[in-house]
N, C-alpha and C positions, 0 to 999 in steps of 0.2 A: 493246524488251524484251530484245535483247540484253545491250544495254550493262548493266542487272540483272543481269542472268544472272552476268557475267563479273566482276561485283566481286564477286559473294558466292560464285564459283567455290573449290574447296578450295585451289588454289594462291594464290588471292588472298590467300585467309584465312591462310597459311600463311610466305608471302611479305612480310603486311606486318604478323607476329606480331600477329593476333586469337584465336587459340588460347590458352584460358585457363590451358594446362600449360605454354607456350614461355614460356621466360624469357630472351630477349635480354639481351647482355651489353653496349650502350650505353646510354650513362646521359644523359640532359641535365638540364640546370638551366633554370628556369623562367626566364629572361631568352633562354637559347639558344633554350628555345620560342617565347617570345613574336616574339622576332626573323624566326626563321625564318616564321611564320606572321603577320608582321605586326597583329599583336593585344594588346591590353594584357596584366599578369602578371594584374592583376587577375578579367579575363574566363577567364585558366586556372583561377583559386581560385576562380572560379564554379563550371568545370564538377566539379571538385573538391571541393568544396561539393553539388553535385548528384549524387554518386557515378559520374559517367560517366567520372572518370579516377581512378586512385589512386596516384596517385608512394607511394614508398617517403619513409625521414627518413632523415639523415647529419645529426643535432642538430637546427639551427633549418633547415637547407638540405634544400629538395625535391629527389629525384632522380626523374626520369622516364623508366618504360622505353621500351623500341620497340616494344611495347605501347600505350604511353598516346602516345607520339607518332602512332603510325597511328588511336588511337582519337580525337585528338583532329583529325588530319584528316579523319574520316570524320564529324566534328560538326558543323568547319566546312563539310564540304562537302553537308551533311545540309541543316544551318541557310540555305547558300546556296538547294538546291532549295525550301527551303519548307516542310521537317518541321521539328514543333515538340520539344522536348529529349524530351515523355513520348514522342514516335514514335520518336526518334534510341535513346529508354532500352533503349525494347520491343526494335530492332532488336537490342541488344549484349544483352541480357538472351536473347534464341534464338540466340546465337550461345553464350552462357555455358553455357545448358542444355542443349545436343546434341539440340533431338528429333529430330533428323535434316533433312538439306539439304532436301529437298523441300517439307517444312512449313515450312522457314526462307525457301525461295526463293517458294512462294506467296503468305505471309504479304506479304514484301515488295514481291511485284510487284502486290497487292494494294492497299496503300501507294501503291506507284509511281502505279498506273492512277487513283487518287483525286485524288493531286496532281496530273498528269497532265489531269485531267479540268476542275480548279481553274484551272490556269493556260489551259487552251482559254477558259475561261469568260472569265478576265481578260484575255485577249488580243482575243476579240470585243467587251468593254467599251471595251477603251482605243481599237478599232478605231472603232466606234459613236462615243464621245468626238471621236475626233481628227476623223470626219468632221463633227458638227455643228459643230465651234469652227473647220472651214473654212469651212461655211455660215455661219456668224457673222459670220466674219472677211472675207466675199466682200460681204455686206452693209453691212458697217459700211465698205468702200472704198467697194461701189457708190453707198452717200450720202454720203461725202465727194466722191466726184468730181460727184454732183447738184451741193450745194451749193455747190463750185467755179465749176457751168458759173452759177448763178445772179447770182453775180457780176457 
């Protein structure tokens, strides 16, 4: 629960411009994203599409602040845990609305403790899995080595 705590801490917020007033003065272009985060351009015009990033225009050319760079790693790294884009939406949507850290940090760690809870679930399945396809697998040698010795 820490590790919660301390991304949605105010210096995090602060630090990796999620504050809806800072307006950072680097700019990338959607190939420097895509690079940097090993990702198609296409999946950034998703999320841009989805309203969870908004570059600015310079004509047909998207610029992206350092804003939409921290927000777009906090999607990838949303999407790695397991949240789905409406949870990733919710999370930036109480960070836009201020009701204050404590309702933002509940909210989330709330979140947290469900996925959390998901992945305990799926780790005892694949735990469960791996063990019968040893059973399986111990059988299907133990009758190859029968049929050997009948030979």
């Amino acid at each position: 629960m820490i590790e919660s705590v301390q991304i949605l801490s105010k210096r995090f917020l602060r630090d990796n411009a999620l504050d809806p007033h800072d307006c950072g003065n680097k700019t990338y272009s959607i190939s420097e994203l895509a690079k940097e985060f090993d990702i198609t351009t296409r999946t950034i015009r998703f999320y841009e599409m989805e309203g969870l990033i908004m570059p600015s225009r310079d004509g047909r050319n998207r610029l992206y602040s350092d804003r939409d760079h921290t927000r777009l790693k906090l999607i990838l790294r949303g999407k790695r845990l397991g949240f789905s884009l409406e949870e990733i939406r919710e999370m930036f949507a109480l960070y836009d609305s201020s009701p204050g850290e404590q309702a933002q940090l509940t909210h989330i760690l709330g979140k947290v403790e469900t996925r959390k809870n998901v992945l305990k679930q799926q780790l005892e399945d694949i735990q469960l899995s791996l063990h019968e396809i040893k059973e399986f697998e111990n059988r299907c040698r133990q009758r190859l080595r029968e049929m050997d010795e009948e030979k």
